[in-house]
DRENVEX-97647 format. One record per residue: residue number from 1; x, y, z of N, C-alpha, C in turn. Coordinates in steps of 0.001 Angstrom, whole numbers, plus 524288, in hexadecimal, padded with zeros to 5 digits. Atoms other than C-alpha are relative to their C-alpha. Example, Ala and Ser with C-alpha at 12.3 -4.5 7.8 and 13.67 -1.06 7.14 Angstrom:
2
SITE  num     nu     nv     nw    cau    cav    caw     cu     cv     cw
SITE    1  8037A  7FB5A  80000  8300C  7EE6C  81E78  80384  804B0  80000
SITE    2  7FCCC  7FB5A  7FFC4  83566  7FBDC  81BE4  7FCFE  80442  802DA
END
This chain:
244
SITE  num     nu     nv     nw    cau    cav    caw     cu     cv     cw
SITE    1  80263  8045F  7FD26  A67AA  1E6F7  E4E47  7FB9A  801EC  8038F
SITE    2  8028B  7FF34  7FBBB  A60CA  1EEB5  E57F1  7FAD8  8033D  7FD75
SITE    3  8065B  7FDCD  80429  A56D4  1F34F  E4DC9  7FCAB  7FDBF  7FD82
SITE    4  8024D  80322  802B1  A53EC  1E879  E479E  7FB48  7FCC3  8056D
SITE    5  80282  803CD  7FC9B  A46A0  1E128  E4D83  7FED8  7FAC9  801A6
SITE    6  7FFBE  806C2  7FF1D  A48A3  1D56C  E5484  7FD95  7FEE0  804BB
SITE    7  802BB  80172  7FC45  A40DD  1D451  E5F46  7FA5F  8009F  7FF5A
SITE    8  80783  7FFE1  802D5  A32E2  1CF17  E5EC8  7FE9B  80126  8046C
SITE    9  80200  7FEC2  7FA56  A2929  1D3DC  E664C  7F93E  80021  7FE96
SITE   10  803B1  7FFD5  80358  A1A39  1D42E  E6571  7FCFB  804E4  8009A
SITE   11  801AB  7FAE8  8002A  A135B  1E141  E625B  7FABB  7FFC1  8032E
SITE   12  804E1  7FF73  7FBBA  A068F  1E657  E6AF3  7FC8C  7FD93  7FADA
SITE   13  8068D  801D6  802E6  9FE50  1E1D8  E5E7F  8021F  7FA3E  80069
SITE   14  80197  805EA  80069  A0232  1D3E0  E5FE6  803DA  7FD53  7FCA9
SITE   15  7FC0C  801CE  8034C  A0CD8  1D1CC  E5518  80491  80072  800D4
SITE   16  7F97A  7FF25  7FF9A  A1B21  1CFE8  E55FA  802BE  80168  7FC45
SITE   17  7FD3D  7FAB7  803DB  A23F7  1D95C  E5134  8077C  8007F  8007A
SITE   18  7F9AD  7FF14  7FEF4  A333E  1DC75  E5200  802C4  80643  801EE
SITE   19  80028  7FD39  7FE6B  A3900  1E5F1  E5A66  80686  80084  7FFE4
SITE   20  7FA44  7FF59  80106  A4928  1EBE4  E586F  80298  80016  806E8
SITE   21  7FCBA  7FDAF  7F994  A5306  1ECEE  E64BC  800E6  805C6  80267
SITE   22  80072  7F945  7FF44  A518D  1FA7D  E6357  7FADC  800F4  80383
SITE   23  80620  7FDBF  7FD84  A431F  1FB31  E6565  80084  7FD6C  80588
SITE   24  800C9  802E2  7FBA1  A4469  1EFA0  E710A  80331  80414  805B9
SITE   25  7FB0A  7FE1D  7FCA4  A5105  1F746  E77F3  7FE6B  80507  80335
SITE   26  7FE4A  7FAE9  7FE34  A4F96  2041C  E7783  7FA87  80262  804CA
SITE   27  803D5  7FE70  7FAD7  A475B  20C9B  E841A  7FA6A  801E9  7FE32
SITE   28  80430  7FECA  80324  A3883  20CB3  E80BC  7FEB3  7FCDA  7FCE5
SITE   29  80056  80493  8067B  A39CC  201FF  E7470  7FB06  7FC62  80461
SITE   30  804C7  805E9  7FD76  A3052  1F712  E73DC  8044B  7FA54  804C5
SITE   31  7FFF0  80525  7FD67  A3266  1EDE3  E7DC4  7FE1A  7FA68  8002C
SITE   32  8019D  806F7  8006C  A3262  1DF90  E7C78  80023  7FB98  803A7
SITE   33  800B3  80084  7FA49  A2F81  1D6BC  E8789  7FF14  7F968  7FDAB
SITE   34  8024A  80607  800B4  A3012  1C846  E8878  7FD51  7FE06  8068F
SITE   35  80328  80131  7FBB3  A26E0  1C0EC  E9205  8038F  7FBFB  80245
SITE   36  7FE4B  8048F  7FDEB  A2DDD  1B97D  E9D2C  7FE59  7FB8C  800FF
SITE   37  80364  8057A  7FF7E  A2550  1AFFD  E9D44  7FD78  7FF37  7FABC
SITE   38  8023B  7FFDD  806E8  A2201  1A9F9  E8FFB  7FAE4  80036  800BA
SITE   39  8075D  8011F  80059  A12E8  1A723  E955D  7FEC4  80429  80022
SITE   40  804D1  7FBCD  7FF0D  A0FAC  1B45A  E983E  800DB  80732  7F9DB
SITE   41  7FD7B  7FBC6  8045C  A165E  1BA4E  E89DB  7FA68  800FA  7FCCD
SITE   42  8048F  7FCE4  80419  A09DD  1B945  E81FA  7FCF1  80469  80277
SITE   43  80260  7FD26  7FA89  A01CF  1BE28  E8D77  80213  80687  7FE08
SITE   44  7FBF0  7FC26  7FF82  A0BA7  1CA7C  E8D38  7FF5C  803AF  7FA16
SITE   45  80194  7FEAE  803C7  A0A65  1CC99  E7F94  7FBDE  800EF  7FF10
SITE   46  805DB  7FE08  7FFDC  9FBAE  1CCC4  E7E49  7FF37  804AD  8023C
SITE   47  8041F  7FB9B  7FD27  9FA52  1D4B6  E88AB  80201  8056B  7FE40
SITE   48  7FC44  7F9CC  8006D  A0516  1DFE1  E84AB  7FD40  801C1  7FACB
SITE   49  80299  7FCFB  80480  9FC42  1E181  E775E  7F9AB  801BD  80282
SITE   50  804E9  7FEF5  7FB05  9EFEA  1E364  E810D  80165  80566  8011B
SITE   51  7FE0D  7FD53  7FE07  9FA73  1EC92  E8760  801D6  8062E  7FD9B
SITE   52  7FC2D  7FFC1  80500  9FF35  1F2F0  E7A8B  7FFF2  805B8  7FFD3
SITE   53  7FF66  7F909  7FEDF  9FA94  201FD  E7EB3  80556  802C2  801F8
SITE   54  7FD86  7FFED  7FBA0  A0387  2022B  E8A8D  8069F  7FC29  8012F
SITE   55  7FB7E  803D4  7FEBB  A0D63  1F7BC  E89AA  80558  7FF96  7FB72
SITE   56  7FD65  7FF1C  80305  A1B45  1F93D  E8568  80387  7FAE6  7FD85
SITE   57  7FD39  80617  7FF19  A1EFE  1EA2B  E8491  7FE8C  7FD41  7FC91
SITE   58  802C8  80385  805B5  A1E9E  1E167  E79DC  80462  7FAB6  80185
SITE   59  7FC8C  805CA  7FEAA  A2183  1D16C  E7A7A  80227  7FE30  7FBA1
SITE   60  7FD8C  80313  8043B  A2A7C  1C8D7  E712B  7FA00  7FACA  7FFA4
SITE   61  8051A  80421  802FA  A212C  1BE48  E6A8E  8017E  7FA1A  8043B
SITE   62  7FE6C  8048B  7FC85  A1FC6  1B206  E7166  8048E  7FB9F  7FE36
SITE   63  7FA07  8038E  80306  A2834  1A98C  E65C4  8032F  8029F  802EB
SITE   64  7FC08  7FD3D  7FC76  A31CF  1B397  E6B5E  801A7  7FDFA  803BD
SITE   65  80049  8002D  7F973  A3034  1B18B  E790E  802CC  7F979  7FFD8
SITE   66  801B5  806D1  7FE7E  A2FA1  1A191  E771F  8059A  7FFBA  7FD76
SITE   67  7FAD5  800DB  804BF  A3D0D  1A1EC  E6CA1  80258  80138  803F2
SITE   68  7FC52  7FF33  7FD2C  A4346  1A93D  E778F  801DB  7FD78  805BF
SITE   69  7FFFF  804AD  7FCEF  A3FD2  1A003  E8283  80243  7FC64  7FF24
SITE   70  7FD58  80446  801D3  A426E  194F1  E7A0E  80425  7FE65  7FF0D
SITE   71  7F945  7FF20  80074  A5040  1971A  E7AA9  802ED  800BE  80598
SITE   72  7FDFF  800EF  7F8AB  A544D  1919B  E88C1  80715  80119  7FFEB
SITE   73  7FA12  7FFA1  7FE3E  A62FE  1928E  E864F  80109  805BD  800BE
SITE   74  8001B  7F9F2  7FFB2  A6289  1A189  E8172  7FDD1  804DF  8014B
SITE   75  8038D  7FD02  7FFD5  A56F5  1A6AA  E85F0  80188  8040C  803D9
SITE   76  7FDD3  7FCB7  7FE0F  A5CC0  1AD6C  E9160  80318  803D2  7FF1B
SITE   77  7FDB1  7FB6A  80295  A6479  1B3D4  E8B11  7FF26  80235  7FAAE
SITE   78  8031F  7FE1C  80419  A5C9F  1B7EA  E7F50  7FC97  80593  8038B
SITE   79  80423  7FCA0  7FD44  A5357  1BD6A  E8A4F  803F0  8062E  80339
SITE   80  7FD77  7FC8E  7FDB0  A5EFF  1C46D  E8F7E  8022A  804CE  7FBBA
SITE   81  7FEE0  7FC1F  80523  A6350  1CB09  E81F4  7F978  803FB  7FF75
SITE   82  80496  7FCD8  801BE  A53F9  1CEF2  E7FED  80122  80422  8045E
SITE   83  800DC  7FBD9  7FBED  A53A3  1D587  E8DF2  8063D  8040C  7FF3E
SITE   84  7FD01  7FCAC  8012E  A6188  1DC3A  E8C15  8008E  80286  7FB86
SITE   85  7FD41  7FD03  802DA  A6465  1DF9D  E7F27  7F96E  80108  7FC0E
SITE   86  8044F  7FD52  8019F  A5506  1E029  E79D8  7FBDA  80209  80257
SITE   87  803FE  7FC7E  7FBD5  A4E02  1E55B  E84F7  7FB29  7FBF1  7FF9A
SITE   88  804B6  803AB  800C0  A4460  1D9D3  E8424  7FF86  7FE49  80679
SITE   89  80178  8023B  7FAA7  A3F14  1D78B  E92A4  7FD2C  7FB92  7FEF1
SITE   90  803F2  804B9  7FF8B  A38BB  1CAB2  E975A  7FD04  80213  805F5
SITE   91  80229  7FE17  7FB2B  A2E5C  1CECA  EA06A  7FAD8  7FD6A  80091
SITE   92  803E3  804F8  7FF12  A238E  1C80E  EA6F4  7F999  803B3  7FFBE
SITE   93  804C2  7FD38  800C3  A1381  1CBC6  EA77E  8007C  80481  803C5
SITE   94  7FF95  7FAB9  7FC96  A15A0  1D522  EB417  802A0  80403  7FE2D
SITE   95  7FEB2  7FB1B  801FB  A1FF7  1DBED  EAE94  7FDC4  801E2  7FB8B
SITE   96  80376  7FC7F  802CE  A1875  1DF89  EA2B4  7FDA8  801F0  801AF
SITE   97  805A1  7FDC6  7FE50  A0D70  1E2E4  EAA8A  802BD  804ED  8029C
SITE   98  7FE03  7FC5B  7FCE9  A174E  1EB6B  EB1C6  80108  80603  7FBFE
SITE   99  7FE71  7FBC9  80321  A1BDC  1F28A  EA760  7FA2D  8030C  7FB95
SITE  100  8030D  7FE60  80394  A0DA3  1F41D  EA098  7FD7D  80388  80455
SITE  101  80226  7FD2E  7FBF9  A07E1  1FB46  EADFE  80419  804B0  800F1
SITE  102  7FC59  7F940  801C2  A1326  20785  EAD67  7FCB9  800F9  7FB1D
SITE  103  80215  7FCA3  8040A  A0CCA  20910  EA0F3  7FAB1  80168  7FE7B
SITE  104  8067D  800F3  80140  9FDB4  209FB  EA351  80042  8060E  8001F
SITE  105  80255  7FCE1  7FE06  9FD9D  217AD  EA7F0  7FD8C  80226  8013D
SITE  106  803E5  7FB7B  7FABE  9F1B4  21F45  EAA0D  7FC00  7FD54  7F95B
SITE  107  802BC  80150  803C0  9EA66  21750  E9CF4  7FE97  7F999  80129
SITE  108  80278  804DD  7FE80  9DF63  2100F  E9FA1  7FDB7  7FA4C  7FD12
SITE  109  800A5  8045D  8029B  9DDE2  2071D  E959D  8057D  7FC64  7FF97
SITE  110  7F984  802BF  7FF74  9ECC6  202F8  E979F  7FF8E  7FC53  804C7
SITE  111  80243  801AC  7FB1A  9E70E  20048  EA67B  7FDF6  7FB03  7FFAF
SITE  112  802EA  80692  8008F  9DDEA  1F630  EA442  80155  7FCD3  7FC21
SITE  113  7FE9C  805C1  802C4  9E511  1EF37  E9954  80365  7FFB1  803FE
SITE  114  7FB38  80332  7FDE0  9F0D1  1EDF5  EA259  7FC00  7FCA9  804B9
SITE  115  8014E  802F1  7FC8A  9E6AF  1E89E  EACD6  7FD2D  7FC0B  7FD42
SITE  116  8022B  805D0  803B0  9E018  1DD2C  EA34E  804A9  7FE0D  8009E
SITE  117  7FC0B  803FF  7FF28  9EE16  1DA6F  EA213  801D0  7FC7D  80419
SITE  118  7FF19  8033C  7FAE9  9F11A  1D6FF  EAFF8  7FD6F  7FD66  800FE
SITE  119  803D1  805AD  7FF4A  9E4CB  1D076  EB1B8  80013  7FCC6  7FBD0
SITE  120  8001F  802FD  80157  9E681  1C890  EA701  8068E  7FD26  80055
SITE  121  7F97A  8010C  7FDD1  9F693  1C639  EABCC  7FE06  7FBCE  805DD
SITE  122  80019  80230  7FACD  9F211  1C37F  EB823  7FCA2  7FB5D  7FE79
SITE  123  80409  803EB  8004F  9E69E  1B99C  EB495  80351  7FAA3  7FD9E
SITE  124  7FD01  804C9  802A4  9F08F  1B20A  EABF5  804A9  7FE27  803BB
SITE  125  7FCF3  8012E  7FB2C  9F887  1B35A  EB9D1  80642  800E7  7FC01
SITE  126  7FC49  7FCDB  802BC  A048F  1BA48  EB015  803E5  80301  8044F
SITE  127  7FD81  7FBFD  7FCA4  A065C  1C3A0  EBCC4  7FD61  7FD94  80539
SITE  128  802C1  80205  7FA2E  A0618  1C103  ECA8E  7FCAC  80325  80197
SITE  129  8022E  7FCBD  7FE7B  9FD3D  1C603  ED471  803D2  803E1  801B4
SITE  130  7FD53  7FC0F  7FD4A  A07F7  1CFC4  EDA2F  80256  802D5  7FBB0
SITE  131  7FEE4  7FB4C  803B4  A0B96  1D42B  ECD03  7FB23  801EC  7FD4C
SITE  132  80581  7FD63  80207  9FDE3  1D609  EC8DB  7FE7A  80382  805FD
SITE  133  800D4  7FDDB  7FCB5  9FCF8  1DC52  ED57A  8030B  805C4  7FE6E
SITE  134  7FBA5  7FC4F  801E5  A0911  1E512  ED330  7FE06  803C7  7FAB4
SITE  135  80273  7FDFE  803DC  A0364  1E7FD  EC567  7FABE  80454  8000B
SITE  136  804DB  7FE82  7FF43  9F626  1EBB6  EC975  8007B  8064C  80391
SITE  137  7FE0E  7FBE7  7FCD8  9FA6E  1F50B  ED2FE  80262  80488  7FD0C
SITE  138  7FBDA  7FCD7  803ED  A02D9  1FC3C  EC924  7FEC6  80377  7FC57
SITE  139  80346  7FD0E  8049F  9F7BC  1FEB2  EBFFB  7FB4A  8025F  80017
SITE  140  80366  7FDB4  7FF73  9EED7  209CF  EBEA1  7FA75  7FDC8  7FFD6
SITE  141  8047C  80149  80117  9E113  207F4  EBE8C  7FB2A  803D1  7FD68
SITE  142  8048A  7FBC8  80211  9D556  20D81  EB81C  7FAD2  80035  8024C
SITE  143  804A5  7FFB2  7FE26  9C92B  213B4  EBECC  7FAC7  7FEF1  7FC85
SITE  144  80384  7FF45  802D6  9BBD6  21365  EBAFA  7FED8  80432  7FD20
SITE  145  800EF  7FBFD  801A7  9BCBE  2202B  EB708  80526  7FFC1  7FABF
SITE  146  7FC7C  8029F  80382  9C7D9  21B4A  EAD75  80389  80330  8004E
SITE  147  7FCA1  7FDE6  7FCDA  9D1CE  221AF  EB67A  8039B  7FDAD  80008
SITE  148  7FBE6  80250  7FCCA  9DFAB  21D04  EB77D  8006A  80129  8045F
SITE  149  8000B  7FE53  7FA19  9E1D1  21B63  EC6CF  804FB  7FC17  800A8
SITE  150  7FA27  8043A  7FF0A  9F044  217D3  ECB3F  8003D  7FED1  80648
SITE  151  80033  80178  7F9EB  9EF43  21988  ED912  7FA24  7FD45  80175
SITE  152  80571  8016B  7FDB9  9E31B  211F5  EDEC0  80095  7FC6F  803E1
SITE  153  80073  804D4  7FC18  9E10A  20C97  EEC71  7FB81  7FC3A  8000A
SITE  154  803A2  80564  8013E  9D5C7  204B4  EE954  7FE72  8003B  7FBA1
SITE  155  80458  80023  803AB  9CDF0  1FFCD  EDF6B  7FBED  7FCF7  7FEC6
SITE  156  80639  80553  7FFCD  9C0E3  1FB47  EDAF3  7FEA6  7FEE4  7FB35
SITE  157  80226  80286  805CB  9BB58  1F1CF  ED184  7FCA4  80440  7FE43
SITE  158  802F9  7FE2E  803BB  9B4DC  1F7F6  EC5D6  7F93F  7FD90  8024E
SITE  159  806C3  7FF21  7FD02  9A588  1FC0F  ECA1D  7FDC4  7FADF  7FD5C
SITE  160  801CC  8046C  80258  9A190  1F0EE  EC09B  80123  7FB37  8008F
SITE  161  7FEAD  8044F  7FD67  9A873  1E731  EC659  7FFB1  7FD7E  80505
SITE  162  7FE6D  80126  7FB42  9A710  1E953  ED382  7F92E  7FEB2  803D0
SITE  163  805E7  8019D  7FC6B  99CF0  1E6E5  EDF49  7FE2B  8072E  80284
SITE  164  80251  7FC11  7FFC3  99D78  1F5C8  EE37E  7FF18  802C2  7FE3A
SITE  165  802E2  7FCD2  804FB  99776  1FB67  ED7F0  7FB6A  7FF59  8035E
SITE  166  806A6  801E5  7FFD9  98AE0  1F39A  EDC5B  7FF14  80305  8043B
SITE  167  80089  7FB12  7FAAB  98A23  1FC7E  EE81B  8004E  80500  7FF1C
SITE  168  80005  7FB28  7FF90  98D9B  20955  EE2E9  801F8  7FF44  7F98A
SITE  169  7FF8F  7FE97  80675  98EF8  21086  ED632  805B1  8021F  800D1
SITE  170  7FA12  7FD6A  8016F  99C85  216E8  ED8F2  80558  7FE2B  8047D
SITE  171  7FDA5  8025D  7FC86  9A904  21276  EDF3D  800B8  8049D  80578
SITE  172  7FFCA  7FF48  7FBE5  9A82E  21724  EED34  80445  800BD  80400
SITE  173  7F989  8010C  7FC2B  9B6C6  2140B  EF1AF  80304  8047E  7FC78
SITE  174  7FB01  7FDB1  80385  9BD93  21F39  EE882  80128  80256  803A2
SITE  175  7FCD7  7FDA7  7FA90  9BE87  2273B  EF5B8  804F8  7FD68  800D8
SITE  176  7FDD3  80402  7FBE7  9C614  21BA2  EFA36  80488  7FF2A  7FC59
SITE  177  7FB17  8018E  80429  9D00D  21B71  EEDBC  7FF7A  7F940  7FCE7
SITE  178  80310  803ED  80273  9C7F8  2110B  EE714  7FFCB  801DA  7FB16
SITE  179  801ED  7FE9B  805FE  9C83C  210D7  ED8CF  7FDEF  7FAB7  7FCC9
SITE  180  801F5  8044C  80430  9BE57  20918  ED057  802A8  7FFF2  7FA2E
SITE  181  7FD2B  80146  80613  9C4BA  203EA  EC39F  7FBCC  7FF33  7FD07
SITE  182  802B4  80101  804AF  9BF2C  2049D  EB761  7FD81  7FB76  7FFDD
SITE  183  8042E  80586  800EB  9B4C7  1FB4D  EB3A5  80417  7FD9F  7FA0A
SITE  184  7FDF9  802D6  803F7  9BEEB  1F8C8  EA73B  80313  7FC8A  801DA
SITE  185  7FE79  803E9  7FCAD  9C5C6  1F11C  EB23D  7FF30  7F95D  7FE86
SITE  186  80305  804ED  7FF6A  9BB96  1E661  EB139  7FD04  7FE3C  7FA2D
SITE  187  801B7  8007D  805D5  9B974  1E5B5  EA269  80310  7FC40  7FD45
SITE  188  7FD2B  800F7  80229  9BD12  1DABE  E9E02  80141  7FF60  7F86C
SITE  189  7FF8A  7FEAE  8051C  9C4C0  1DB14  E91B3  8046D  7FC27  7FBA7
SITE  190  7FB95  80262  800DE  9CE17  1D330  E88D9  80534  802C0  800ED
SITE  191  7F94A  7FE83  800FC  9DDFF  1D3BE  E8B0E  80183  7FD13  7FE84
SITE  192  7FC1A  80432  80163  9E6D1  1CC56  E82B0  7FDCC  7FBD1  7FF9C
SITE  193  8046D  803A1  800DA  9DB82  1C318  E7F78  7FED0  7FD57  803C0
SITE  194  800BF  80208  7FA36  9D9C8  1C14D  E8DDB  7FA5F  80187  80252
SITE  195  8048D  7FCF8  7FEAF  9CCDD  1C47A  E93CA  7FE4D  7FE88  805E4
SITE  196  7FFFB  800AF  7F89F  9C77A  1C58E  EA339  7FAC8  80052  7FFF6
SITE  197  805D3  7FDA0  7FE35  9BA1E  1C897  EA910  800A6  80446  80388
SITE  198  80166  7FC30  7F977  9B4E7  1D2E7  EB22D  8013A  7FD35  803CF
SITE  199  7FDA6  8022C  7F9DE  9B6FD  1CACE  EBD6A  80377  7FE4E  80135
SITE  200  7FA29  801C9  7FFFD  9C355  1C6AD  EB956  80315  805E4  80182
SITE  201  7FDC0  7FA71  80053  9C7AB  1D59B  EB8AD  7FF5D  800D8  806B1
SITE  202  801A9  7FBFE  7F9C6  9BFB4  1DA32  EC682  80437  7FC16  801DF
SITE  203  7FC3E  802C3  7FD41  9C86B  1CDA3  ECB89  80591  8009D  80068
SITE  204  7F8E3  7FE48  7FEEB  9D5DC  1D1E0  EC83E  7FF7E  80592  801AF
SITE  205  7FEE7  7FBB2  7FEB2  9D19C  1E0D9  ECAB7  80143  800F5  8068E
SITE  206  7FE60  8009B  7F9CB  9CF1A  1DBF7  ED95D  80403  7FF48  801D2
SITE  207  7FB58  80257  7FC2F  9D9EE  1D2A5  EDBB3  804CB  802F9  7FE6D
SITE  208  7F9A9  7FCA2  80132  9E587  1DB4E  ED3A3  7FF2D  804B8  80129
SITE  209  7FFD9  7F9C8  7FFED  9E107  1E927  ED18A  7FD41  80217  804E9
SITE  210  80332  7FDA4  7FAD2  9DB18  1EA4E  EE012  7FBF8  802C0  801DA
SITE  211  8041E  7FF09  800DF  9CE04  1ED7C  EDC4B  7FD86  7FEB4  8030E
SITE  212  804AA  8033F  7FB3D  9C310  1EBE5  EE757  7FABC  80145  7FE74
SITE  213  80774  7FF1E  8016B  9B3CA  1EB09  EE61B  7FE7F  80043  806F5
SITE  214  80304  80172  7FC6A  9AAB8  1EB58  EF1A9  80398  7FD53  805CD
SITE  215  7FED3  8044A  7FD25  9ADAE  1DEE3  EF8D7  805F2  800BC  80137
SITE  216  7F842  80268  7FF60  9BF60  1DF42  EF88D  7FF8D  80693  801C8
SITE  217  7FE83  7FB64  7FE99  9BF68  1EF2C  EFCA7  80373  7FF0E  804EC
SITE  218  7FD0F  801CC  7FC3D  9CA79  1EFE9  F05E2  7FCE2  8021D  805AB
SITE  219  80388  7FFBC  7F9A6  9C4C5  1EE6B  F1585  80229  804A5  80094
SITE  220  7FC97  7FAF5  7FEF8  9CDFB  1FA15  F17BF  7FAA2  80489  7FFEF
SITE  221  801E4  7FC66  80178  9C591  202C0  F1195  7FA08  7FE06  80083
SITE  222  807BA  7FFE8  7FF59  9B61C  1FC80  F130B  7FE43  80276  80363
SITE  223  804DC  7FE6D  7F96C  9B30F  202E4  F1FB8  7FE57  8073B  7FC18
SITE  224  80260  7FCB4  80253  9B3AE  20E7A  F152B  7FCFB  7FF23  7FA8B
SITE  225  802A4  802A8  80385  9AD17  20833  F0A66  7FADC  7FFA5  8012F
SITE  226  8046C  8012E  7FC53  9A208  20489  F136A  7FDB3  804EB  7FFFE
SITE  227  800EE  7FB60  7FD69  9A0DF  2123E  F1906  7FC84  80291  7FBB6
SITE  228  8049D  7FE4B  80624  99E71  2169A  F0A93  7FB12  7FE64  7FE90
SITE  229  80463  802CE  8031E  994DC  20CBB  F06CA  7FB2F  80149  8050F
SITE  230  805E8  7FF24  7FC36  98C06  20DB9  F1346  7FFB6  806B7  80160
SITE  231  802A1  7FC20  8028B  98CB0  21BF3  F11CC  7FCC7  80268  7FBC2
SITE  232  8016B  7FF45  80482  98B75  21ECB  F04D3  7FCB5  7FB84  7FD33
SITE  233  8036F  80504  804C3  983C8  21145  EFFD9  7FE8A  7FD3D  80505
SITE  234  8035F  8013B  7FC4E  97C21  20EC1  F0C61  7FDA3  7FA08  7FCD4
SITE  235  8026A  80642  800C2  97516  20280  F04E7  804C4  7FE00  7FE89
SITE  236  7FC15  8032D  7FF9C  98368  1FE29  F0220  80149  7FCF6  803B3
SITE  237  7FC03  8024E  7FB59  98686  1FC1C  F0E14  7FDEF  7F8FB  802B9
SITE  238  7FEC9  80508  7FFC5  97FEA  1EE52  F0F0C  80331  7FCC7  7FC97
SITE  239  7FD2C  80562  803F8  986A2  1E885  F03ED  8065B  7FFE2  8017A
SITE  240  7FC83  7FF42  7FDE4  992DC  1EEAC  F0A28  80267  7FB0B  8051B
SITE  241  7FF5A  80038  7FBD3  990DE  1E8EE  F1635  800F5  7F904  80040
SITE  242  7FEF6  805BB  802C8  98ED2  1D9F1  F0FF9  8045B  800C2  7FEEF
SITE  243  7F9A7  801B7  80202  99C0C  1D9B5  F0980  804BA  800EA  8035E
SITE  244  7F9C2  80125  7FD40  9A3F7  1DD38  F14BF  7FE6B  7FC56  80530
END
């Protein structure tokens, strides 16, 4: 029984396939994951073939999902046989997102798909702000120099996006533990047949990933910001002097 495949599930290319109690059970096997929320199962699916480098999670098909709903007397306890005796979790968009950020590690093209994902999670409002907060925090980032950076006390919009490019050719705050992010930041690109703009991107890099330009630099730190610019960029220092 426990060899034979009876559990559907849908593969990273897009097709549904059958998976044994062996493969589901045992430590390491494919994992099969139903969405607690039926609205956000396709969502989930799309994105985990997006994901499909990095991610060890695969969803049951939506017929699935909807057959097993549709069954108000037994469903509870259908859902309780999957989670005990086939290792089938029901987990929501955060916890995926939780479990796909342990697995980015130090690869930067893993990086910025998992961040399209959140911004396009978050835009469809999937994740709150405090777990897109939580999330964001959690996950590495990539420099311009196409650097993984795990620790970083600040950071700054990509030179192409921002207002203090137009003032200077190089970022100025790395003394200060300032790291500019990649300009692949602000590129936008399709996910999961989803698509954003540049200003959609610089907008979530500000308000989630704590990105500053110019104008939002924390007061804390301008009286040394300043110091720089009217030393070192003497004609800066009027345009400086306007914005605060």
């Amino acid at each position: 029984m426990k060899t034979v495949p009876l559990i559907r599930y849908v593969r990273l290319d897009g097709n549904v396939s059958l998976c044994s109690l062996n493969e589901s059970t045992r430590i390491g096997g494919r994992k099969v994951c139903l969405a607690r929320h039926g609205q956000h199962l396709s969502w989930l699916s799309k994105s985990n073939m997006e994901l499909r480098s990095f991610s060890n999670c695969f969803f049951m098909p939506e017929s699935t999902h909807k057959s097993i709903i549709s069954c108000p007397r037994n469903k509870d306890m259908l859902l309780q046989w999957l989670r005990d005796q086939v290792k089938v979790d029901t987990i929501t968009v955060f916890q995926f997102a939780r479990l796909l950020v342990d697995s980015l590690g130090n690869d930067r093209q893993h990086i910025i798909t998992y961040f399209h994902f959140l911004y396009h999670s978050s835009s469809k409002h999937y994740l709150t702000d405090v777990e897109i907060q939580s999330l964001c925090s959690a996950m590495p980032v990539v420099d311009k120099y196409g650097s993984v950076i795990k620790n970083r006390p600040g950071l700054l919009i990509p030179a192409d996006g921002s207002k203090w490019a137009e003032l200077l050719d190089s970022n100025p705050w790395q003394n200060y533990g300032y790291v500019e992010l990649g300009a692949v930041y602000i590129c936008p690109v399709y996910f999961a047949g989803e698509s954003m703009t540049k200003e959609q991107l610089i907008g979530f890099l500000k308000t989630h990933i704590g990105a500053s330009d110019i104008p939002s630099i924390p007061p804390t730190q301008y009286r040394n910001f300043c110091f720089f610019f009217t030393t070192y960029c003497p004609e800066c220092a009027f345009a400086i002097e306007l914005d605060s």
